[in-house]
C-alpha positions as MATLAB code, in Angstrom:
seq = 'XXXXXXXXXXXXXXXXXXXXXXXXXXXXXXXXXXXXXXXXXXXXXXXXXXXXXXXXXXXXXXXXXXXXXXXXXXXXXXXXXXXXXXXXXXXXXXXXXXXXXXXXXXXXXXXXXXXXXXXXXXXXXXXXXXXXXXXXXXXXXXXXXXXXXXXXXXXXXXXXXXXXXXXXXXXXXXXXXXXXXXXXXXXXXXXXXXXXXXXXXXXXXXXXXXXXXXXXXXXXXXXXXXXXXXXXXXXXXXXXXXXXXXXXXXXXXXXXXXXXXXXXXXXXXXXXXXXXXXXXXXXXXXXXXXXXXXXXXXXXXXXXXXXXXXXXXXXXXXXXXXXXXXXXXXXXXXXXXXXXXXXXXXXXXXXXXXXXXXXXXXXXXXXXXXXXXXXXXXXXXXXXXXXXXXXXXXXXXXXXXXXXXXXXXXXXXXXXXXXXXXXXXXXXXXXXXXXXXXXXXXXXXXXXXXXXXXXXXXXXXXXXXXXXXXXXXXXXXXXXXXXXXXXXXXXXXXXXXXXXXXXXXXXXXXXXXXXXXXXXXXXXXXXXXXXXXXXXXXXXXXXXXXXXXXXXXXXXXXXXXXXXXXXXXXXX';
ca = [
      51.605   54.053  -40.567;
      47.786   54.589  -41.337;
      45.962   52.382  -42.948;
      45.389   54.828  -45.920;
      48.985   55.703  -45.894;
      50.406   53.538  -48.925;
      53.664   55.840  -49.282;
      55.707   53.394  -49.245;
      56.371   51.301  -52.178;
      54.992   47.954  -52.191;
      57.331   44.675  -52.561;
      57.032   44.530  -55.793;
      58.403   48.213  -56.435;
      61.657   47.542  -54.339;
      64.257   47.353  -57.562;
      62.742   50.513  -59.647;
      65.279   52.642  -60.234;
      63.145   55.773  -61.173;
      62.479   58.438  -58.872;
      59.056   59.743  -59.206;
      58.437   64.107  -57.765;
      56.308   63.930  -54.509;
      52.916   65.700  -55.959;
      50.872   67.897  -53.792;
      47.098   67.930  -53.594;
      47.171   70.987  -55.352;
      48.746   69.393  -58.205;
      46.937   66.408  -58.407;
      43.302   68.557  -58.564;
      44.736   70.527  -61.354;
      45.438   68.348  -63.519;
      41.739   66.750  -62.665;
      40.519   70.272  -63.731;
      42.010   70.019  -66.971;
      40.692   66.420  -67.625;
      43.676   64.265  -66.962;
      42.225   60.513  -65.347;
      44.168   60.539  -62.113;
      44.018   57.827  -59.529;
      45.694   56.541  -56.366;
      47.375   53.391  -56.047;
      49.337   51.962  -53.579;
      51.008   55.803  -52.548;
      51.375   56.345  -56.279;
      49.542   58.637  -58.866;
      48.809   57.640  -62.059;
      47.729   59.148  -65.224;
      45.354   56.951  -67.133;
      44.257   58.899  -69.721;
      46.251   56.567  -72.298;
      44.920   53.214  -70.918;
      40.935   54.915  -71.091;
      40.354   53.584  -74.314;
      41.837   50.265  -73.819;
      40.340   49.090  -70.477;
      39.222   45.509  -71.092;
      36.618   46.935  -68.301;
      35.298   49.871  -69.958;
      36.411   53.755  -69.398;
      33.295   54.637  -66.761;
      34.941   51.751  -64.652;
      37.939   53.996  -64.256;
      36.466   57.729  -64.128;
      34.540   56.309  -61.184;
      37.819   55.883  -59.309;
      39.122   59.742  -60.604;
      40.477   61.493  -57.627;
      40.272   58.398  -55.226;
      42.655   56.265  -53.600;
      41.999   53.344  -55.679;
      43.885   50.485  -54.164;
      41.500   48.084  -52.649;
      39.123   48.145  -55.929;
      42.106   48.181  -57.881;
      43.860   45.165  -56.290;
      41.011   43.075  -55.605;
      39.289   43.132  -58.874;
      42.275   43.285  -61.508;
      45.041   39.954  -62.123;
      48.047   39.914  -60.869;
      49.466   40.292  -64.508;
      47.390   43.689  -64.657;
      49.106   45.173  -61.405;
      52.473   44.639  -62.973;
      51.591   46.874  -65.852;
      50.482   49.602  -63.695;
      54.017   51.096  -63.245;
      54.054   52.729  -66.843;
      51.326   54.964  -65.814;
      53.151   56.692  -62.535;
      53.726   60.674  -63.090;
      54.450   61.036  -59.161;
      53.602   59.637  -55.446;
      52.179   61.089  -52.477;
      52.884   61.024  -48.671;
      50.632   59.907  -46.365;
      47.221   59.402  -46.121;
      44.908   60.889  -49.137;
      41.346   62.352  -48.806;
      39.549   61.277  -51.784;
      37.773   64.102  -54.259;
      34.548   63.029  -55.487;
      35.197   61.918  -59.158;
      34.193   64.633  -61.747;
      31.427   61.858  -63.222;
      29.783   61.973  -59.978;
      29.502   65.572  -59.654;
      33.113   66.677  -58.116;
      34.452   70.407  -59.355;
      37.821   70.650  -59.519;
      40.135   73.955  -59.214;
      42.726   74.908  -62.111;
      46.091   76.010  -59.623;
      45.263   79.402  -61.416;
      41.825   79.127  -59.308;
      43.117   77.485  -56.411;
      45.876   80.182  -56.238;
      43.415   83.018  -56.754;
      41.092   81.583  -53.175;
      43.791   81.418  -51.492;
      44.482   84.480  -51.971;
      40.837   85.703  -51.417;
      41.304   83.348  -47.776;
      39.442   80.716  -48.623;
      41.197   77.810  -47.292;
      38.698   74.700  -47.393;
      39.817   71.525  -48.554;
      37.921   70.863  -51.730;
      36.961   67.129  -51.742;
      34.205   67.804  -54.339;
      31.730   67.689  -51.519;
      31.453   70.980  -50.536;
      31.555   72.599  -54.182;
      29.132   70.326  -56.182;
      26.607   72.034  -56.512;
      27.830   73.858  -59.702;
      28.627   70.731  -61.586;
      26.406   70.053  -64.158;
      25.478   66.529  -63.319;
      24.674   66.574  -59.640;
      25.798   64.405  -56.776;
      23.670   62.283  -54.221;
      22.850   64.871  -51.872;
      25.073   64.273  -48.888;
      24.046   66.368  -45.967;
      25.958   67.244  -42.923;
      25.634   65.059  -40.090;
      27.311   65.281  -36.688;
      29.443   61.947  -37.268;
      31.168   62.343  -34.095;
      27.835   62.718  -32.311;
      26.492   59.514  -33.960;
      29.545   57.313  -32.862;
      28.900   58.276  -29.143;
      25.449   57.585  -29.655;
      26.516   54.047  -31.158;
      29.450   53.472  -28.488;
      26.485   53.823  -25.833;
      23.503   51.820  -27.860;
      25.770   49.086  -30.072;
      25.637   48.726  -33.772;
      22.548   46.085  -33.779;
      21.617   43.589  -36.088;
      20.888   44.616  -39.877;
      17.894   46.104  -40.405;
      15.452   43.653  -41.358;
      13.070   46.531  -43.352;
      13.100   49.067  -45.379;
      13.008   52.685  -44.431;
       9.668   54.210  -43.450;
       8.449   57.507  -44.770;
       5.413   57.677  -42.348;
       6.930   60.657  -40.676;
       6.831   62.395  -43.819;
       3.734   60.913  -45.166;
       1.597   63.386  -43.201;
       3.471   66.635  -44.403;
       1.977   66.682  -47.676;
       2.644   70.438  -48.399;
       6.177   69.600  -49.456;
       6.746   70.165  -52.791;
       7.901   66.445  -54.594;
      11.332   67.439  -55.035;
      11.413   68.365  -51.160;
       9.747   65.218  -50.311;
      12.479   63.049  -52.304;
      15.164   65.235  -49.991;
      13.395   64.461  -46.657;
      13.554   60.557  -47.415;
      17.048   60.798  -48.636;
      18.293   62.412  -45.535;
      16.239   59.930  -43.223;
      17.869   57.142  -45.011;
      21.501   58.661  -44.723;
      20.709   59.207  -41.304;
      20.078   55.835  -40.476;
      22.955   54.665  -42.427;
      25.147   56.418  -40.787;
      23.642   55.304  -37.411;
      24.056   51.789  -38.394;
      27.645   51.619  -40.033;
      31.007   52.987  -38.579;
      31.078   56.580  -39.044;
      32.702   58.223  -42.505;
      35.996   60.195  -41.005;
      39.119   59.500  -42.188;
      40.323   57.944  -38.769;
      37.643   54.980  -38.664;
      37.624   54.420  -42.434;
      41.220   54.187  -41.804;
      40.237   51.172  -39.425;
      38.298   49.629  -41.673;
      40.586   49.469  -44.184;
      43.424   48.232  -42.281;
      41.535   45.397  -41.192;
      39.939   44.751  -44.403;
      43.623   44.562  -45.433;
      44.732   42.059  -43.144;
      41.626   40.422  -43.979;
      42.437   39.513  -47.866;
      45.811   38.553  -46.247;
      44.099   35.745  -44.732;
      42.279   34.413  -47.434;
      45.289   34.600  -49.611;
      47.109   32.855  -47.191;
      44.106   30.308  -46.645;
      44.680   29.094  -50.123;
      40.968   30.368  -51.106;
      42.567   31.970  -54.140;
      43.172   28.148  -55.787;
      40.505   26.891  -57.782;
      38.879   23.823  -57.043;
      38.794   22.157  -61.161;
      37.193   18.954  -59.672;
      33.859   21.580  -58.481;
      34.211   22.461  -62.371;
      34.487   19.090  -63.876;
      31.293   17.709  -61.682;
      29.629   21.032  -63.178;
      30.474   20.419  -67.225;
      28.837   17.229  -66.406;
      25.792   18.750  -65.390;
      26.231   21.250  -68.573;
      26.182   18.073  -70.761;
      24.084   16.402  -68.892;
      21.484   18.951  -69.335;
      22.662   19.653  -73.076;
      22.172   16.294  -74.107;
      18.491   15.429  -72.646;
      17.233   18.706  -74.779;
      18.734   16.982  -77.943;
      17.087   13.505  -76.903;
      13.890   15.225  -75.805;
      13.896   17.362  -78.560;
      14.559   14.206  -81.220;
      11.548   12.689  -79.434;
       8.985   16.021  -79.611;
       9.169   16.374  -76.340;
       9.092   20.128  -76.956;
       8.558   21.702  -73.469;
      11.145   19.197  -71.595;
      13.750   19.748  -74.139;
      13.140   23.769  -73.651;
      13.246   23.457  -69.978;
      16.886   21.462  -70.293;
      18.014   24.264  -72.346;
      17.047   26.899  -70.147;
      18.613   25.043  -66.783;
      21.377   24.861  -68.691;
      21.772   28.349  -69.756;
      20.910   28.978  -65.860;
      24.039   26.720  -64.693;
      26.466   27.929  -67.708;
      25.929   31.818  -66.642;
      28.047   30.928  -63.393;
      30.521   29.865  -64.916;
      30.539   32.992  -67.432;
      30.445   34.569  -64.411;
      33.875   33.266  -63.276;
      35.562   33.798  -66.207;
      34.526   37.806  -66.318;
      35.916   38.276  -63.055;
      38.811   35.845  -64.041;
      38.054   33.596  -61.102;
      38.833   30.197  -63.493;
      42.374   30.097  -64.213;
      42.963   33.587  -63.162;
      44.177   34.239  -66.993;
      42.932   37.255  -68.304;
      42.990   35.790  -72.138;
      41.931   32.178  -70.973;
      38.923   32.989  -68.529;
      37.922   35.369  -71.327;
      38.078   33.023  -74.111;
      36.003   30.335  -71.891;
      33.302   33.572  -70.625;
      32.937   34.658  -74.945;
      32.254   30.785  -75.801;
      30.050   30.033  -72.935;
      28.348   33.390  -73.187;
      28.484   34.449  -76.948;
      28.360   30.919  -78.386;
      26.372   28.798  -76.002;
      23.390   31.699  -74.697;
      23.864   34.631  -77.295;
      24.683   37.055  -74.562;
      27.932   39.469  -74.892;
      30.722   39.121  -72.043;
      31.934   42.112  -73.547;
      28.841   43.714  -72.605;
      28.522   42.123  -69.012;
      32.155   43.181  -68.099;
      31.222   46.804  -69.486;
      28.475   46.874  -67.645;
      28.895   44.785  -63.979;
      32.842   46.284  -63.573;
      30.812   49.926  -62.817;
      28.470   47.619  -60.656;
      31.381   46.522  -58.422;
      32.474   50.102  -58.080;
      29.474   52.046  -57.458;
      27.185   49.304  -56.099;
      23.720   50.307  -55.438;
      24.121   53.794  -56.360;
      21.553   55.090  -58.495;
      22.425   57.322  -60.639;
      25.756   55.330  -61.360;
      25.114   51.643  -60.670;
      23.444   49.835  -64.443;
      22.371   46.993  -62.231;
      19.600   49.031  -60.200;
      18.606   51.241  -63.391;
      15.628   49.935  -64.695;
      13.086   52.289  -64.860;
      10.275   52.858  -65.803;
       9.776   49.281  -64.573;
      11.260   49.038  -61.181;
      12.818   51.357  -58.725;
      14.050   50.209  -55.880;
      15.273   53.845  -54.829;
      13.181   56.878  -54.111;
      15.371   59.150  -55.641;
      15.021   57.844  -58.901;
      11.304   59.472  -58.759;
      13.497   62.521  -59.195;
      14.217   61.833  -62.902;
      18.269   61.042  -62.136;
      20.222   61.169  -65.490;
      22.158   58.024  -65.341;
      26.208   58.559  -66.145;
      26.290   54.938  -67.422;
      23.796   55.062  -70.024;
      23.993   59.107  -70.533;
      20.596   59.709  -70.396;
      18.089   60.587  -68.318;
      15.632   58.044  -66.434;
      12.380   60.054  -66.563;
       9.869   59.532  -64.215;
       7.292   59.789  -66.918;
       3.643   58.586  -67.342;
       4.502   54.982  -67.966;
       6.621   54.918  -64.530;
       3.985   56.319  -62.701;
       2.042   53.203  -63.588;
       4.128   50.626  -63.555;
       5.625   52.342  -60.446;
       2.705   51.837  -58.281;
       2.402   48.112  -59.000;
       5.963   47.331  -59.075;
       5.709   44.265  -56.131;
       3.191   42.324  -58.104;
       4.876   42.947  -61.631;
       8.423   42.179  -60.002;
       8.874   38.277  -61.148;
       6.431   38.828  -63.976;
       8.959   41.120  -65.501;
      12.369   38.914  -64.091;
      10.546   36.071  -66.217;
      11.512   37.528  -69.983;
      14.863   39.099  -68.731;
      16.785   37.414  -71.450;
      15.649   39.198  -73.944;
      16.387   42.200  -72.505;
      19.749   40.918  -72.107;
      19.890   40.141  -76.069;
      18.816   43.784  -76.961;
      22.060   44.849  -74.711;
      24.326   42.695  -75.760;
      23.664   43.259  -79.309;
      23.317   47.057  -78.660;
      26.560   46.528  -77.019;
      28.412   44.528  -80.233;
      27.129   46.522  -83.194;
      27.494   49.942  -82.089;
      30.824   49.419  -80.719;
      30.629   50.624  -76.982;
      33.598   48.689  -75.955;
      37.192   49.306  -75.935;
      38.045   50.970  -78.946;
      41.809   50.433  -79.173;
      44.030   47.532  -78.191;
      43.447   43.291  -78.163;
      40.029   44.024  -76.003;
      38.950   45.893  -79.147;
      39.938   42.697  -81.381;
      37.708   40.546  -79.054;
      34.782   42.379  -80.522;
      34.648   40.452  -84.172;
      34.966   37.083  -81.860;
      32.022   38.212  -80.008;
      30.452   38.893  -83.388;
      31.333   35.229  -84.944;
      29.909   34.180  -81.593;
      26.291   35.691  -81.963;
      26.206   34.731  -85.427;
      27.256   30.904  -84.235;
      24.455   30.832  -81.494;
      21.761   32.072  -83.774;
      22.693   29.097  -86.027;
      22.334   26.310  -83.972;
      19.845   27.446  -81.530;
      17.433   29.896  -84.392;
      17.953   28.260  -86.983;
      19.000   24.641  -86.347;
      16.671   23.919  -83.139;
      14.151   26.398  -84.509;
      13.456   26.403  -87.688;
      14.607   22.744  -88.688;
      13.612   20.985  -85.516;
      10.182   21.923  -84.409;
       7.793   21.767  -87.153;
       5.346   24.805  -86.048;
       5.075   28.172  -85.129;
       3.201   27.565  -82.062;
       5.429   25.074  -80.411;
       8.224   27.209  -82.010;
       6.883   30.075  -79.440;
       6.154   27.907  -76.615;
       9.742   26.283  -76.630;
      11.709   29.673  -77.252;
       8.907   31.606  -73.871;
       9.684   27.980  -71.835;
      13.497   27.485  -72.586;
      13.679   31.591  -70.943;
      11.528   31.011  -68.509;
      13.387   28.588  -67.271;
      16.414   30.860  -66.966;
      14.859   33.239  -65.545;
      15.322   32.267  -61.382;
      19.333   33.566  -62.367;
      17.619   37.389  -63.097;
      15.875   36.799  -59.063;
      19.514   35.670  -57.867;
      21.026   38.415  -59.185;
      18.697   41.597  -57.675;
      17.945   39.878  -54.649;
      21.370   40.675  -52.918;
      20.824   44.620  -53.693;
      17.513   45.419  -54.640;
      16.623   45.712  -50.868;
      19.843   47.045  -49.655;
      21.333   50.589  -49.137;
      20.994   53.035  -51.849;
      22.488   56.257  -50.289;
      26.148   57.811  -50.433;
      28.008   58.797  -47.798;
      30.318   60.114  -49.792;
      33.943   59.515  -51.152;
      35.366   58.969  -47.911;
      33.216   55.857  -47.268;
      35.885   52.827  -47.735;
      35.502   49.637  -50.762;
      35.275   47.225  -47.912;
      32.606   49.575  -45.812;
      30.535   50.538  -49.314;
      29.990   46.570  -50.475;
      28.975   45.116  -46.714;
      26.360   48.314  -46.661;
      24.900   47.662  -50.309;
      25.198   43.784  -50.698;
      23.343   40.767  -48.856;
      24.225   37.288  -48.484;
      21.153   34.338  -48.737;
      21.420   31.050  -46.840;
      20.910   28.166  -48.459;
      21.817   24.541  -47.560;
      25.365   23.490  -48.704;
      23.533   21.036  -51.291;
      21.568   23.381  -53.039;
      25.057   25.864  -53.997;
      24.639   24.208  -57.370;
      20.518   25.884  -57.740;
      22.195   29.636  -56.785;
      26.034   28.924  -58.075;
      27.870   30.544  -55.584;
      25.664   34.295  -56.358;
      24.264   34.135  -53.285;
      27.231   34.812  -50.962;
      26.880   38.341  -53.328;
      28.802   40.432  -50.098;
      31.942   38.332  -50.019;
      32.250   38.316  -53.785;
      32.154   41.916  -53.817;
      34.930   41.995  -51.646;
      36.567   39.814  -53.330;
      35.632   39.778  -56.746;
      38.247   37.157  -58.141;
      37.639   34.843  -55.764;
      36.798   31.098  -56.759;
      32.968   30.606  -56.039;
      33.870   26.666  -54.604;
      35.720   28.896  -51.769;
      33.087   31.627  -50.373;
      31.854   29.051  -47.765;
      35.344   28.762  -46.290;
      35.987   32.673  -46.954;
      32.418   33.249  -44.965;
      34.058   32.567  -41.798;
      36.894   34.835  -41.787;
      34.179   37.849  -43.408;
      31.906   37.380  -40.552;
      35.351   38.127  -38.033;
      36.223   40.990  -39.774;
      32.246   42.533  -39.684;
      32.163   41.853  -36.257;
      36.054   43.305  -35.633;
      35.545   46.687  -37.268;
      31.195   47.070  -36.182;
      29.917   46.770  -39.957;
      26.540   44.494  -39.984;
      26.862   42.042  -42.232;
      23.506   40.703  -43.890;
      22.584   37.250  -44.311;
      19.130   35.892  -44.588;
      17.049   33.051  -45.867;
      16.113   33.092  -49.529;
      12.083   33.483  -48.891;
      13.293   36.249  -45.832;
      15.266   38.203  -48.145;
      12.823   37.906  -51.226;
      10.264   39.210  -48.576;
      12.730   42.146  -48.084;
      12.906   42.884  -51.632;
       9.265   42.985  -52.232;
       8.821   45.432  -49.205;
      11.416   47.690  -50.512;
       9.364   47.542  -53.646;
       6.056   48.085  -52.185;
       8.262   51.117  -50.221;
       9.199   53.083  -53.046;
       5.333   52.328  -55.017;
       3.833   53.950  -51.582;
       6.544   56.555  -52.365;
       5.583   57.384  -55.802;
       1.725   57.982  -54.595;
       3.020   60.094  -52.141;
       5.394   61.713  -54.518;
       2.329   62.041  -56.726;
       0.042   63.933  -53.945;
       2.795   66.342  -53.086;
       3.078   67.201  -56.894;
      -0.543   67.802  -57.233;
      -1.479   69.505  -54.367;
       1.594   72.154  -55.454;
      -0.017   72.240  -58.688;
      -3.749   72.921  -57.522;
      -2.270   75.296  -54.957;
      -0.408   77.574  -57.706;
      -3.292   77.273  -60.248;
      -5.586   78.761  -57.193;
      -3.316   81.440  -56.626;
      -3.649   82.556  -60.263;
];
């Protein structure tokens, strides 16, 4: 049986009684056409449209998926107690393997059967995988341009895979060709940087992704059956004592007027606590669902005034579409970085609905974007307030069901922090404005090296799609990096920098990627993927160069733009 072929009905499925109709392709891309949230899992369809306004994770989190086989992101990132719902939403099953459509948020058109009847009729006979028929959707794809995959694997088989690249991508060969128009420029890069992707990584077809997957699968066998799934408590308890630890030299320090050491334990702490929140919004704790989210709202809502709400919303898409930019929150941040060419374009982000101009103020900030970089990564929190509070008040999570409820407990939460930390540390326990200022800028400072932790395994990785037959395993290895660090310093980075095996595993317990490391660096070298792991100056270093990449980019971008514009206005 293939690797993709999940026909047949997992363990868990043996005593169902109901027969479900074996649904063509046909089928399944009509009812896409007509709107209905249809995903693969495990050889069955289902129909989500009923569970879009409920996901704990958001509704973008699942239109991503539209069209797909689903099953590894599925499996790896929801409970066990999620899976076992599933069921309810089966309309039919498949048989075989499935080639996945490109989800209609990303650009795929889909056929009504009255359409699909009417070109076959007219002898048009392609497969429609959304690929080929994008370019009438009104939100368009990455471009994805043909390449002779075939002709790249022999090209591999005869040269090897090689070590990951330790640079970005070089546009000197189209620096010279300055009579491009911008928008042509942008599509030269993009297909050099596909090209070398594809170069580097196991080619796209169905049979090798097939590979990949199989292997991938027999890979989270082994980890399951390496006990890495049980949580080490006594990691947590030596960690709460480092919370309150921390927590209880900023009251002493703070009691004293030791203003800036008091802010400084506050922000460590607030560093250290955001693993932990971390956990519990991937349900990596107790692997609860209600208790890992109770434990992520108070550390997150009531402890540092950020939303978990918000963070699931936002870093479930993340885990889906990694790296991509016109899906991926995590890499949207313009005007003040861009860590993509293509977002010189003017990309209209489907996350936030709206689109990331490439206006004056980017063009500035742009070009300097290396030595503004940390500057910027410094006052992250705040930003983080304005979304999370963005996030609470206006409602943008699930609307229906007990995720809905969890929005007033959010609420209480920001109201709770803001009382103890704005008004009584604040206002009652410093007695200026001044040192008021210097202790809130200090105690976020100090946070700030989590915001550096966080980019640094993408910013300088992969950005291009290779479309929607690329594999989950395949798609996280090419966009994520891992940093070295010494064993004792986990604590400093709390378990974000082994960012690739998370992603594979997203409900993984942190105490356990060391062990887990072994049996990921097997499977990359099993089934030819690189997998990237560097020092944490080496891969800062890569980050910044990326950076400086896409600045030389936008001054290129820039010349081609004006030298079309003095060329028209001389033609006049």
């Amino acid at each position: 049986m293939s690797a993709t072929d999940s026909s047949r009905p997992p363990a868990g499925d043996a005593g169902s009684t109901k027969v479900l109709p074996l649904m063509t392709r046909d089928e399944i891309e009509d009812l896409i056409a007509h709107g209905r949230q249809i995903i693969i899992h495990r050889g069955y369809v289902l129909k989500l449209d009923g569970w879009l306004q409920y996901h704990p994770g958001g509704d973008k989190a699942i239109m991503h998926l539209v069209g797909r086989d689903a099953t590894d992101w599925v499996d790896v990132i929801h409970s066990s107690e999620a899976k076992e719902r599933m069921p309810r939403y089966r309309i039919g099953r498949i048989e075989g393997s499935w080639l996945n459509f490109r989800p209609p948020i990303q650009g795929g058109v889909f056929r009504t059967m009255e359409e699909i009847e009417s070109d076959r009729r007219k002898g048009i006979n392609a497969i429609s995988t959304g690929e080929d028929n994008s370019s009438s959707s009104s939100r368009a794809p990455s471009p994805v341009f043909d390449v002779d995959t075939s002709a790249l694997r022999d090209r591999k088989s005869a040269s090897g895979h090689g070590a990951a690249r330790s640079g970005s991508v070089s546009s000197a060969s189209t620096a010279d060709n300055v009579p491009l128009d911008g928008m042509s420029y942008l599509d030269v890069i993009t297909r050099e940087h596909i090209q070398l992707d594809l170069e580097k990584y196991p080619a796209v077809d169905e049979a090798t992704q097939a590979h990949v997957i199989a292997k991938y699968r027999e890979l989270h066998q082994k980890i399951i059956d390496a006990g890495l799934y049980k949580t080490n408590y006594a990691a947590y308890g030596w960690e709460c004592f480092r919370y309150l630890s921390l927590f209880a030299l900023m009251l002493i320090a703070l009691s004293y007027g030791y203003y800036v050491v008091s802010a400084l334990a506050l922000g460590f702490m607030w560093h250290q606590l955001v693993f932990s929140a971390h956990d519990a919004g991937h349900m990596g704790i107790t692997h609860n669902y209600y208790i890992d989210t109770f434990i992520g709202i108070f550390i997150a809502d009531f402890v540092g005034g950020l939303s978990l709400g918000w963070w699931k919303h936002n870093h479930n898409v993340h885990h889906i579409v990694t790296n991509a930019p016109e899906h991926d929150p995590d890499i949207e941040h313009m005007p003040l970085f861009a860590v993509s060419h293509r977002l010189l374009g003017s990309l209209r982000s489907t996350f936030y609905d709206r689109v990331m101009k490439y206006d004056a103020a980017a063009k500035i900030l742009l070009r300097i974007q290396p030595w503004t970089y940390y500057p910027f990564l410094a006052f992250g929190r705040f930003n983080l307030y304005v979304l999370s509070w963005d996030y609470i008040i206006n409602g943008r999570g699930p609307r229906k069901g007990q995720a809905a409820a969890l929005r007033w407990l959010e609420l209480t939460g920001q109201i709770f922090f803001w009382a103890w930390f704005g008004y009584g540390i604040l206002y009652k326990s410093i007695p200026d404005n001044w040192s008021r200022f210097v202790y809130v800028l200090v105690s976020h400072i100090a946070s700030s090296p989590l915001h550096v932790q966080i980019v640094l395994s993408h910013f300088a990785m992969s950005t291009t799609d290779l479309g929607p037959q690329e594999s989950f395993p395949q798609m996280m290895l090419r966009t994520t990096m891992d940093v070295d660090c010494p064993r004792w310093l986990d604590f400093i980075h709390g378990g974000l920098q082994f960012q690739a095996i998370h992603h594979l595993f997203p409900r993984l317990p942190r105490h356990n990627f060391r062990d887990a490391q072994k049996l990921v660096i097997e499977f990359c070298k099993e089934v030819g993927i690189p997998y990237a792991y560097y020092g944490f100056s080496t891969a800062n270093g890569q980050v910044i160069g990326r950076l400086a990449e896409v600045a030389r980019q936008a001054a290129i971008f820039s010349k081609c733009q004006e030298t079309i514009t003095k060329s028209k206005n001389f033609d006049i």
